[in-house]
mmCIF file of the N, C-alpha and C atoms, coordinates in Angstrom:
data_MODEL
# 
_entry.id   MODEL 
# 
loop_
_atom_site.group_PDB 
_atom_site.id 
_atom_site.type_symbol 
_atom_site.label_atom_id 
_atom_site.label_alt_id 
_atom_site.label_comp_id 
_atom_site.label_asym_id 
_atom_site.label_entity_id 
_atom_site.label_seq_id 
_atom_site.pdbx_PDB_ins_code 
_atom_site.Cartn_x 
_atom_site.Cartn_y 
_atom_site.Cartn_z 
_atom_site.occupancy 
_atom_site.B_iso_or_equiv 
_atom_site.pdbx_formal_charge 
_atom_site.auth_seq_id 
_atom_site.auth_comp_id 
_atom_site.auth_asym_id 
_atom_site.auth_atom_id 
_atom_site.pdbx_PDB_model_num 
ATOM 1   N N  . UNK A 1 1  ? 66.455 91.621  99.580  1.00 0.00 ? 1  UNK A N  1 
ATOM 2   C CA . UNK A 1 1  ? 66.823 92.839  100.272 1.00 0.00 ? 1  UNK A CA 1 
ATOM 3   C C  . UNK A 1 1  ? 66.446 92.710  101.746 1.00 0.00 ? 1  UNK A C  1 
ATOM 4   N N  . UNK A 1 2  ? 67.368 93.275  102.171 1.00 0.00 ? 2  UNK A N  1 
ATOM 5   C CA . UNK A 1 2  ? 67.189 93.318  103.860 1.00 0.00 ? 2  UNK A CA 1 
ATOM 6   C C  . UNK A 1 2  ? 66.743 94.368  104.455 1.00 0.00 ? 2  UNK A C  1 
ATOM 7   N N  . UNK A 1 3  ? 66.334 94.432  105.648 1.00 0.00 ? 3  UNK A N  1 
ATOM 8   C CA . UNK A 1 3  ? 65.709 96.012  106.385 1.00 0.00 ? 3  UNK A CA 1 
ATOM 9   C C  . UNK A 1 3  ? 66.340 96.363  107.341 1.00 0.00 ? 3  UNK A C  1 
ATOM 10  N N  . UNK A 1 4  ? 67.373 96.900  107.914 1.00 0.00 ? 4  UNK A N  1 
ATOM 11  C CA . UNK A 1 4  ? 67.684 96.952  109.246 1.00 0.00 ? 4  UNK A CA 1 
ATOM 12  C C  . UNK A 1 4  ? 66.986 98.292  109.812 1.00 0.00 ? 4  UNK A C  1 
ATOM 13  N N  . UNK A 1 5  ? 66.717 98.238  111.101 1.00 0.00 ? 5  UNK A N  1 
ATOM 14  C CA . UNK A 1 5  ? 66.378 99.526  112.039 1.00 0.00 ? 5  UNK A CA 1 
ATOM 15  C C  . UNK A 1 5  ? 67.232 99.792  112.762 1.00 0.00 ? 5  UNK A C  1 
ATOM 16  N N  . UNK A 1 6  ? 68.110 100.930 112.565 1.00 0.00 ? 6  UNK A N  1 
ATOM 17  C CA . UNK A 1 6  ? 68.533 101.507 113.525 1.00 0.00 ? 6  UNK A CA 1 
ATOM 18  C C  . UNK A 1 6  ? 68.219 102.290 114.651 1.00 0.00 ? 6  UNK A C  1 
ATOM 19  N N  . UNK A 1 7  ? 68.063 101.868 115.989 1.00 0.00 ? 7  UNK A N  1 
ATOM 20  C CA . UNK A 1 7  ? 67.941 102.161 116.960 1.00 0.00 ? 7  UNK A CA 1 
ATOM 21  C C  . UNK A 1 7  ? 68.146 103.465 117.063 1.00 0.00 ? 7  UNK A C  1 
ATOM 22  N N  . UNK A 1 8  ? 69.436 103.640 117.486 1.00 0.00 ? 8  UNK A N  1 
ATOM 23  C CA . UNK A 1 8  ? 70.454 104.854 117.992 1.00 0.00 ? 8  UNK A CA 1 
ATOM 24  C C  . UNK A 1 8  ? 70.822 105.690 117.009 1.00 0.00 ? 8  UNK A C  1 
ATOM 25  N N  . UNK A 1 9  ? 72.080 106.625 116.225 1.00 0.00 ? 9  UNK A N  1 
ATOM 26  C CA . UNK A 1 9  ? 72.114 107.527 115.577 1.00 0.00 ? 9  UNK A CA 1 
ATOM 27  C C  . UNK A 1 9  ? 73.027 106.665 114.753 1.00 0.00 ? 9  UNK A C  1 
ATOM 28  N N  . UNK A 1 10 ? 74.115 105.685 115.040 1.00 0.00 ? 10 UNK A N  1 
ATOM 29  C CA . UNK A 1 10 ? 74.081 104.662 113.734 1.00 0.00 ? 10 UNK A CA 1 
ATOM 30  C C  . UNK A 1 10 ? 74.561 103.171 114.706 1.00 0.00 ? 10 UNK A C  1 
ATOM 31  N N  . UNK A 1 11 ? 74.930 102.330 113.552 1.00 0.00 ? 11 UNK A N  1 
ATOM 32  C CA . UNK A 1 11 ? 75.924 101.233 114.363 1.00 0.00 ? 11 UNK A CA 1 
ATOM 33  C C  . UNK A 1 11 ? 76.980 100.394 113.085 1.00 0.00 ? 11 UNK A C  1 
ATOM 34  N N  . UNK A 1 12 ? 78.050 100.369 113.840 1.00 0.00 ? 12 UNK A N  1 
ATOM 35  C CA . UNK A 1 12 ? 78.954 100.015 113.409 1.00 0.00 ? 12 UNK A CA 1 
ATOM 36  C C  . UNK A 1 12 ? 79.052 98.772  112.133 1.00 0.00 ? 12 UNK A C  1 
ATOM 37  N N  . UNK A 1 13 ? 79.902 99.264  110.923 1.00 0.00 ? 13 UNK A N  1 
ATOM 38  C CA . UNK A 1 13 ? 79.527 98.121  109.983 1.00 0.00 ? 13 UNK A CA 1 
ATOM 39  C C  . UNK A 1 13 ? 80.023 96.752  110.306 1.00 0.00 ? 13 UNK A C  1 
ATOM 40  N N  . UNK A 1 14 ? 81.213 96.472  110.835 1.00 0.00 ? 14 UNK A N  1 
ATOM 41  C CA . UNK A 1 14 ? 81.073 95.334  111.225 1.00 0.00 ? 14 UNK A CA 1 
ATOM 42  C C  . UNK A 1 14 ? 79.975 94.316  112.307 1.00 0.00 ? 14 UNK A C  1 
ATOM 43  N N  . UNK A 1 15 ? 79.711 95.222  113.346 1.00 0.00 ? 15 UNK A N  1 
ATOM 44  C CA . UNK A 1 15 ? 78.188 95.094  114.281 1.00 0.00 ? 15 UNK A CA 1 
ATOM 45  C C  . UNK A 1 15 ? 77.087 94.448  113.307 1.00 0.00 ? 15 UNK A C  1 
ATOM 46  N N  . UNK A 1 16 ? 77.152 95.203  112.587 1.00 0.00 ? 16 UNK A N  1 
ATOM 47  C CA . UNK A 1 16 ? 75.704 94.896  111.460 1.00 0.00 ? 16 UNK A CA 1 
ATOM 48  C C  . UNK A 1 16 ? 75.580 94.051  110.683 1.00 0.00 ? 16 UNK A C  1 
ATOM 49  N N  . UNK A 1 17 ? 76.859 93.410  110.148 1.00 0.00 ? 17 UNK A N  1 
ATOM 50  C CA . UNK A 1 17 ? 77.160 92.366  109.480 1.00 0.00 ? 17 UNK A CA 1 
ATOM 51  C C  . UNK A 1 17 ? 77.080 91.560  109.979 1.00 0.00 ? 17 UNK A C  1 
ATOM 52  N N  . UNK A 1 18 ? 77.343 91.223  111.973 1.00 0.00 ? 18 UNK A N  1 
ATOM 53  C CA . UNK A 1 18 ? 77.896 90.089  113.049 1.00 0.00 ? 18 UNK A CA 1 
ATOM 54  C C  . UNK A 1 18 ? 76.254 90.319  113.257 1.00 0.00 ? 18 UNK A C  1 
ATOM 55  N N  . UNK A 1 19 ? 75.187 90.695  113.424 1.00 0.00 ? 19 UNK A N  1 
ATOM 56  C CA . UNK A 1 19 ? 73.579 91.089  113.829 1.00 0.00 ? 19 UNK A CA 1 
ATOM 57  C C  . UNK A 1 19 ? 72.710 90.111  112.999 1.00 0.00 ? 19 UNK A C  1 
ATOM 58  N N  . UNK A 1 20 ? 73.038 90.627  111.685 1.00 0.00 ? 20 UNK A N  1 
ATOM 59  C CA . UNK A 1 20 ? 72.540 89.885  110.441 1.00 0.00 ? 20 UNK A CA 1 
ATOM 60  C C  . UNK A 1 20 ? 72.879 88.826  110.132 1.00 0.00 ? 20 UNK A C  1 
ATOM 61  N N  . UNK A 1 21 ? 73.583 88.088  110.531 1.00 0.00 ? 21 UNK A N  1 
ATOM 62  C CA . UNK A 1 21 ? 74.300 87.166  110.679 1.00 0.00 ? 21 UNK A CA 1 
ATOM 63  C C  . UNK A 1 21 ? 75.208 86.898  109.245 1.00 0.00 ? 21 UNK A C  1 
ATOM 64  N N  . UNK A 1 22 ? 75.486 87.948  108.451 1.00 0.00 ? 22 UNK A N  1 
ATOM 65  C CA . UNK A 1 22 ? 75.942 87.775  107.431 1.00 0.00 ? 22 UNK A CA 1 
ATOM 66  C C  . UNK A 1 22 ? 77.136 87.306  107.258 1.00 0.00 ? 22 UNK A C  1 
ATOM 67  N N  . UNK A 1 23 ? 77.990 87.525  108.509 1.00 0.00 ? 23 UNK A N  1 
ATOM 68  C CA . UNK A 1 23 ? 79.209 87.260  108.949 1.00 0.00 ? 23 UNK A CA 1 
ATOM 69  C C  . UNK A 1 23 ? 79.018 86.253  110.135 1.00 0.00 ? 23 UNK A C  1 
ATOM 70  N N  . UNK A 1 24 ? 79.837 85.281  110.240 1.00 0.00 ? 24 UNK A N  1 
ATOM 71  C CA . UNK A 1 24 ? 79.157 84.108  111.893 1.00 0.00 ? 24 UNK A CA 1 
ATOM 72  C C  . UNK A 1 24 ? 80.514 85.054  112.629 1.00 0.00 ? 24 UNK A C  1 
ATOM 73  N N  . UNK A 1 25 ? 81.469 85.760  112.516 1.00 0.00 ? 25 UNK A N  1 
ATOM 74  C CA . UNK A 1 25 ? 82.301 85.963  113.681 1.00 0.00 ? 25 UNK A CA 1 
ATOM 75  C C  . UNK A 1 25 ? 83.054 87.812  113.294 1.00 0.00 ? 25 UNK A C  1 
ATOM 76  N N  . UNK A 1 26 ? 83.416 88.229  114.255 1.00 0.00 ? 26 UNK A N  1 
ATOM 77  C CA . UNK A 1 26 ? 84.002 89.387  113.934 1.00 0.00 ? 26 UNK A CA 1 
ATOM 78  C C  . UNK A 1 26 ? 85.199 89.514  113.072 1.00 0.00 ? 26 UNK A C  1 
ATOM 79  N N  . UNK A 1 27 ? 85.758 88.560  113.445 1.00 0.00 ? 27 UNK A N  1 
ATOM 80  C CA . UNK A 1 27 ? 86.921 87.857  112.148 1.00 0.00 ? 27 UNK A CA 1 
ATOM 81  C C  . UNK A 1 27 ? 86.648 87.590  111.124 1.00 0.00 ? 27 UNK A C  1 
ATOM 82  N N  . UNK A 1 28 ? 85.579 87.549  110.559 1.00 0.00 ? 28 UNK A N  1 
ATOM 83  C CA . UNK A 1 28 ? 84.717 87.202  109.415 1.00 0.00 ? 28 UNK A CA 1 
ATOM 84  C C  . UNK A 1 28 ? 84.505 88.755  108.915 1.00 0.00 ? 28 UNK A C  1 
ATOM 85  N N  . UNK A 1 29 ? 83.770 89.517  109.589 1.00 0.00 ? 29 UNK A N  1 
ATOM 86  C CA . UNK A 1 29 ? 83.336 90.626  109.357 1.00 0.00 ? 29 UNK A CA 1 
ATOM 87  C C  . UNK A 1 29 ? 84.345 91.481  109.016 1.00 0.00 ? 29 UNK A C  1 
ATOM 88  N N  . UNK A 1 30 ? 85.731 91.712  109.744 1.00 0.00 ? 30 UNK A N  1 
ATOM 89  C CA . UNK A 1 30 ? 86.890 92.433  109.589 1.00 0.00 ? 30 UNK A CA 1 
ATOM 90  C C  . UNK A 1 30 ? 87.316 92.278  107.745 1.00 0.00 ? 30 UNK A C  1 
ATOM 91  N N  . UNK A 1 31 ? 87.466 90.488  107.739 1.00 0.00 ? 31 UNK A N  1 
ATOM 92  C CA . UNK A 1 31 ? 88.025 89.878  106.850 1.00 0.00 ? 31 UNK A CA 1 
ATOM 93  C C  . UNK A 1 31 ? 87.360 90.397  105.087 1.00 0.00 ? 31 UNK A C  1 
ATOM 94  N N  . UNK A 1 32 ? 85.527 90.518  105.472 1.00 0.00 ? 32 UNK A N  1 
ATOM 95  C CA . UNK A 1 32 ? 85.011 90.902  104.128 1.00 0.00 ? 32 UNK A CA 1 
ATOM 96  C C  . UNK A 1 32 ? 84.976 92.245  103.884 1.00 0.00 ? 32 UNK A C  1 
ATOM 97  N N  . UNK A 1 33 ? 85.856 92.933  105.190 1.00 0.00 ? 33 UNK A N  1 
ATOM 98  C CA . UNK A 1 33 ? 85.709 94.221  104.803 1.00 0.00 ? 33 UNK A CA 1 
ATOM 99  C C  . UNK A 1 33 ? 87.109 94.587  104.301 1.00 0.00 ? 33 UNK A C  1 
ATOM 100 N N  . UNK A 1 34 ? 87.945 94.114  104.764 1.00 0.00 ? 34 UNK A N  1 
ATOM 101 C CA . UNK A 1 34 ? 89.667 94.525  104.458 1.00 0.00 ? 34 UNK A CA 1 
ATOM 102 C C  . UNK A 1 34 ? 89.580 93.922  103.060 1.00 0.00 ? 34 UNK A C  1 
ATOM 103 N N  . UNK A 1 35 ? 88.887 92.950  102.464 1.00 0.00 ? 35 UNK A N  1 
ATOM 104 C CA . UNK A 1 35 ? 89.080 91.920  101.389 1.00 0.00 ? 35 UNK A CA 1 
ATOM 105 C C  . UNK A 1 35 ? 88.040 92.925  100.480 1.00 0.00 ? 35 UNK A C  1 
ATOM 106 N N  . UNK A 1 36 ? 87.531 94.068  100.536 1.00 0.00 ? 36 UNK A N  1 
ATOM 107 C CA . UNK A 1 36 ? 86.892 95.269  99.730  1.00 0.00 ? 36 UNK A CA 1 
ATOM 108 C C  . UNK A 1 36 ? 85.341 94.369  99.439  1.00 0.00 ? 36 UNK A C  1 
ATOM 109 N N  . UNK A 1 37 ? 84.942 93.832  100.114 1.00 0.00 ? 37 UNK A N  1 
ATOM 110 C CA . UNK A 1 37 ? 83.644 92.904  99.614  1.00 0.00 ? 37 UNK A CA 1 
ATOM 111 C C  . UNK A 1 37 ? 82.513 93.236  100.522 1.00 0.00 ? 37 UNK A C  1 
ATOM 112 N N  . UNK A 1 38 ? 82.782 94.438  100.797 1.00 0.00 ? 38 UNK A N  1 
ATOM 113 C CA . UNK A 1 38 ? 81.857 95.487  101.400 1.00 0.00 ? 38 UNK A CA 1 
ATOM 114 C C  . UNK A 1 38 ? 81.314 97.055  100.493 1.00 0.00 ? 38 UNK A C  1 
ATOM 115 N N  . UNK A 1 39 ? 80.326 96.928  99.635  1.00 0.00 ? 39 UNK A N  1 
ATOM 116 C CA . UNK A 1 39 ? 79.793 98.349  99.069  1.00 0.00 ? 39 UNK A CA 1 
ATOM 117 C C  . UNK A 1 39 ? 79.192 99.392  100.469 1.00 0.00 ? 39 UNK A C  1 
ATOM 118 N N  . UNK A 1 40 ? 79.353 100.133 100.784 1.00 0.00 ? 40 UNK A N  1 
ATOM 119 C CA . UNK A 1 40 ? 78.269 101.060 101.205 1.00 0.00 ? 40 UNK A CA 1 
ATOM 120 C C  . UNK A 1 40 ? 77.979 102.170 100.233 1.00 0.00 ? 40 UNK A C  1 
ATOM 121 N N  . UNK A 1 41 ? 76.640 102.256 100.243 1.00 0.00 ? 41 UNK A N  1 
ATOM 122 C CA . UNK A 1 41 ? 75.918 103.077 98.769  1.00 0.00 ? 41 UNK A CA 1 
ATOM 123 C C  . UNK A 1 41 ? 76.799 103.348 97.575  1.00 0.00 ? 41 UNK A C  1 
ATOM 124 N N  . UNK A 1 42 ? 77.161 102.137 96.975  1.00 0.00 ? 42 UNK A N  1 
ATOM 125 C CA . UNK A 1 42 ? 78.009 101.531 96.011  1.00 0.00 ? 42 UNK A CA 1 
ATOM 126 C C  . UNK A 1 42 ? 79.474 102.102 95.877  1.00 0.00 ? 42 UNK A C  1 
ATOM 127 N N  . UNK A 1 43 ? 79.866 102.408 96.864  1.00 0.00 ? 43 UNK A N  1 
ATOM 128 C CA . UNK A 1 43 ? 81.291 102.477 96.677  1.00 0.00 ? 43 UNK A CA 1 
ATOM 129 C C  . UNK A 1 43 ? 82.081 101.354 97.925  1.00 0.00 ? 43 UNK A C  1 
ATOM 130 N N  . UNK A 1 44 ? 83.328 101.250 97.394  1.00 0.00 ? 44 UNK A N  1 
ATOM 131 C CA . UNK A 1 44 ? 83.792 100.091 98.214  1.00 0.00 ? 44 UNK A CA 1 
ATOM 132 C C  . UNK A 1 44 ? 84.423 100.662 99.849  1.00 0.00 ? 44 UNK A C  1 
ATOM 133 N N  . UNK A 1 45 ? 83.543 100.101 100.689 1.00 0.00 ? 45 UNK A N  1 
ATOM 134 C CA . UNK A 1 45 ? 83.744 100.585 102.324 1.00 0.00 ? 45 UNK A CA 1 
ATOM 135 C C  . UNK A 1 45 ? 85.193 99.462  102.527 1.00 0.00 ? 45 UNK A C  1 
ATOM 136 N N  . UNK A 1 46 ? 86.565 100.570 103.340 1.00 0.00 ? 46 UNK A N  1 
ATOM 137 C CA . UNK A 1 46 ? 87.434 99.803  103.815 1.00 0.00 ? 46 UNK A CA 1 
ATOM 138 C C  . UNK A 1 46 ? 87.199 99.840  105.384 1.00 0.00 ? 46 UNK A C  1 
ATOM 139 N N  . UNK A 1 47 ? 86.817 100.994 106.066 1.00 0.00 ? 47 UNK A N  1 
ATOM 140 C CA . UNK A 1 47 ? 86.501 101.332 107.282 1.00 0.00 ? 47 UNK A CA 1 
ATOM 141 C C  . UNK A 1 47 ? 86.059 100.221 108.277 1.00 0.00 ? 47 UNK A C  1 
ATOM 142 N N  . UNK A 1 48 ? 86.704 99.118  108.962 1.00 0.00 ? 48 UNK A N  1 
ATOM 143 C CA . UNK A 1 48 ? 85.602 98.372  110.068 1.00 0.00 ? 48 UNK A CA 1 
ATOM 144 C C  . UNK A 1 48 ? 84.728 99.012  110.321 1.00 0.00 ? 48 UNK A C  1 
ATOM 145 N N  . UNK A 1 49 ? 84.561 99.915  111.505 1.00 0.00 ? 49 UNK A N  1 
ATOM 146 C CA . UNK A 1 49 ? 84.105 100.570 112.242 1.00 0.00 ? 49 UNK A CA 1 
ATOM 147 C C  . UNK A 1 49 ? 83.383 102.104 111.477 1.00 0.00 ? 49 UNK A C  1 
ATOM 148 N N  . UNK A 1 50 ? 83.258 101.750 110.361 1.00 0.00 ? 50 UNK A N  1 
ATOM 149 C CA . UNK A 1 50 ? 83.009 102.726 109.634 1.00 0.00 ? 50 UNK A CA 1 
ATOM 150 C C  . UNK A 1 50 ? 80.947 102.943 110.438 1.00 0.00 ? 50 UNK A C  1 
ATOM 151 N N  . UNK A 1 51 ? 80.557 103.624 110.803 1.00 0.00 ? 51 UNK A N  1 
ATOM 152 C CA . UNK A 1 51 ? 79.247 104.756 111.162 1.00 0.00 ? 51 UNK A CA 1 
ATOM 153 C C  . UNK A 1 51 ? 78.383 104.569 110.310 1.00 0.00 ? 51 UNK A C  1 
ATOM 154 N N  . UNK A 1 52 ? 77.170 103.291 110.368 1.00 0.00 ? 52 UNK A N  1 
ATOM 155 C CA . UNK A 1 52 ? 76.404 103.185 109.032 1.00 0.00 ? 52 UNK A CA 1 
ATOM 156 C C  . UNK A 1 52 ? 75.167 103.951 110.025 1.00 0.00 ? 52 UNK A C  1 
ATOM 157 N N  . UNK A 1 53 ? 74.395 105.227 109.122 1.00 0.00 ? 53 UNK A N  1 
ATOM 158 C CA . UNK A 1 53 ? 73.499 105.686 109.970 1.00 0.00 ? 53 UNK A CA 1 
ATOM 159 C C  . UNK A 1 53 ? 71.969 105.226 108.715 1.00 0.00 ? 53 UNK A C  1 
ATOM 160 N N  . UNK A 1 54 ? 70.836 105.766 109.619 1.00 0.00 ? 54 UNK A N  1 
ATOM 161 C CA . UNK A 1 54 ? 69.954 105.486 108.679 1.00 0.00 ? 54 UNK A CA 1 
ATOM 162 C C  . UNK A 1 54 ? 69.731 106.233 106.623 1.00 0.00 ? 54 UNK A C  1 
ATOM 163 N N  . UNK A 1 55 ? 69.312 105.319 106.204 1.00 0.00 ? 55 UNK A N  1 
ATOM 164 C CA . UNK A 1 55 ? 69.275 105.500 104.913 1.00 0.00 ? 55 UNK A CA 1 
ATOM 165 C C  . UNK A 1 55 ? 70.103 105.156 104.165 1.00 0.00 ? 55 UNK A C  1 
ATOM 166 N N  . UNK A 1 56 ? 71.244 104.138 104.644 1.00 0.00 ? 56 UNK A N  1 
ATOM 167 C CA . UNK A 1 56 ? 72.262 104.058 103.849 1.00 0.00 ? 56 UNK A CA 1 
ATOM 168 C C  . UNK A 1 56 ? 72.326 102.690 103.272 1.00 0.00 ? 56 UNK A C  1 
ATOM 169 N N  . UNK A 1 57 ? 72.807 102.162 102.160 1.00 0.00 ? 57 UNK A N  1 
ATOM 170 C CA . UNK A 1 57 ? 72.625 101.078 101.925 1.00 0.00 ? 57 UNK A CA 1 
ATOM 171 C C  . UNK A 1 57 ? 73.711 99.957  101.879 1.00 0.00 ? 57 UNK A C  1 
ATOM 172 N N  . UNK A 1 58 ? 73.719 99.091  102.204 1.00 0.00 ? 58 UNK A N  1 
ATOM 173 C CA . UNK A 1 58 ? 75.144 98.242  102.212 1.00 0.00 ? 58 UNK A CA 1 
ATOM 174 C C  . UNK A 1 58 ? 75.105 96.880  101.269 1.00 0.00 ? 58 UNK A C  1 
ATOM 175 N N  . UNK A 1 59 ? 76.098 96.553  100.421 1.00 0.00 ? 59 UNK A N  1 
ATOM 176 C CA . UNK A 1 59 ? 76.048 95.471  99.822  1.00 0.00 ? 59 UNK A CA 1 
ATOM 177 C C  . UNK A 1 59 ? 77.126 94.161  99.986  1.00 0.00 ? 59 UNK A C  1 
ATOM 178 N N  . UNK A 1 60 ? 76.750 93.042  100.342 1.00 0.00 ? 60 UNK A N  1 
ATOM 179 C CA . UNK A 1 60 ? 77.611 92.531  100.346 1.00 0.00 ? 60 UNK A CA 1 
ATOM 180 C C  . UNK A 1 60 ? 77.405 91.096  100.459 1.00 0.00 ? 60 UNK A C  1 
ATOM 181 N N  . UNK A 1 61 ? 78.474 90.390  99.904  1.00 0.00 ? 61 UNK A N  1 
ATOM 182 C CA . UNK A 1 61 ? 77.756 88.898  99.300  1.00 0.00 ? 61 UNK A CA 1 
ATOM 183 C C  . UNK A 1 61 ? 76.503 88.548  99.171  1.00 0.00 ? 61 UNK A C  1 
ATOM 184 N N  . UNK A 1 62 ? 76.724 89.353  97.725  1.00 0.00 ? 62 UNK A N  1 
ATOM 185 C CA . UNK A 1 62 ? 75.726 89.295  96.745  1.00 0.00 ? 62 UNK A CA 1 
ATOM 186 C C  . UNK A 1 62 ? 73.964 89.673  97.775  1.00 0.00 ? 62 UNK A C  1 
ATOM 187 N N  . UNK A 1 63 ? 74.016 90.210  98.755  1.00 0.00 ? 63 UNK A N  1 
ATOM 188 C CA . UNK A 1 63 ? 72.707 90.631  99.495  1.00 0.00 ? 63 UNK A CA 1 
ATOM 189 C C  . UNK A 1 63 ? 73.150 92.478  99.520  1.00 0.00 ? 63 UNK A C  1 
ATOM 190 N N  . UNK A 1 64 ? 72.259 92.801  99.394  1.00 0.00 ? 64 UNK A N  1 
ATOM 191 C CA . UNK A 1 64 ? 71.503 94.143  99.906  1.00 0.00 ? 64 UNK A CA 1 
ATOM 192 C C  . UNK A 1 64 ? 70.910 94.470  101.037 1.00 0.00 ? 64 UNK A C  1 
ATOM 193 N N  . UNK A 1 65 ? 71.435 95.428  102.266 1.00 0.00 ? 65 UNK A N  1 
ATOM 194 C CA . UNK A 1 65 ? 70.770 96.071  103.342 1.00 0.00 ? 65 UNK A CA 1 
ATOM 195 C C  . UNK A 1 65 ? 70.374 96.944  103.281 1.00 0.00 ? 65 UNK A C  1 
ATOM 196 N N  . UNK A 1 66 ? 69.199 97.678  103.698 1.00 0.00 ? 66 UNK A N  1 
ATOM 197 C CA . UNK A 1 66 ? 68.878 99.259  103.645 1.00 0.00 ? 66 UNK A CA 1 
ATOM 198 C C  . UNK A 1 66 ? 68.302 99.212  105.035 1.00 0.00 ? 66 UNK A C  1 
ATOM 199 N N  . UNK A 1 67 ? 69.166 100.367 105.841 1.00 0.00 ? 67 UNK A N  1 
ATOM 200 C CA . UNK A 1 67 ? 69.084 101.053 106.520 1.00 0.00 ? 67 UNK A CA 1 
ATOM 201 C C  . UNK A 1 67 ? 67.653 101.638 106.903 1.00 0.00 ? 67 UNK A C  1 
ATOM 202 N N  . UNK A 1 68 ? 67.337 101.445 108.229 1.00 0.00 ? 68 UNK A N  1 
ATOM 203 C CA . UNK A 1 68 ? 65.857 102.902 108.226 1.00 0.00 ? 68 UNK A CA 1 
ATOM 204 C C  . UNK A 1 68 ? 65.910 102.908 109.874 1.00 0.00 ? 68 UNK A C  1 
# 
């Protein structure tokens, strides 16, 4: 499981994926999200740019983020 801190009031799910390095490129990040291989708090996120704020949890290849 991972920890991220959000700074500000949220940041963007692809941002967070390209941070974590879970993704090496934004094309990457777009790609696991259009391809539904993105959970946020277990439902499937299509949104790029979808607003991850604190407390929320994200899953994706096979890792876990939680938000704080």
């Amino acid at each position: 499981m991972l920890r991220f801190e959000i700074t500000g009031e949220y940041i963007e799910l692809i941002k967070l994926l390209k941070v974590l390095q879970i993704a090496e490129s934004g094309a990457m990040a777009k790609a696991l999200v259009e391809n539904e291989k993105v959970l946020r708090n277990g439902e499937i996120e299509t949104r790029k740019r979808a607003k991850i704020c604190k407390g929320e949890t994200i899953q994706v290849l096979g890792k876990t983020i939680v938000t704080c």
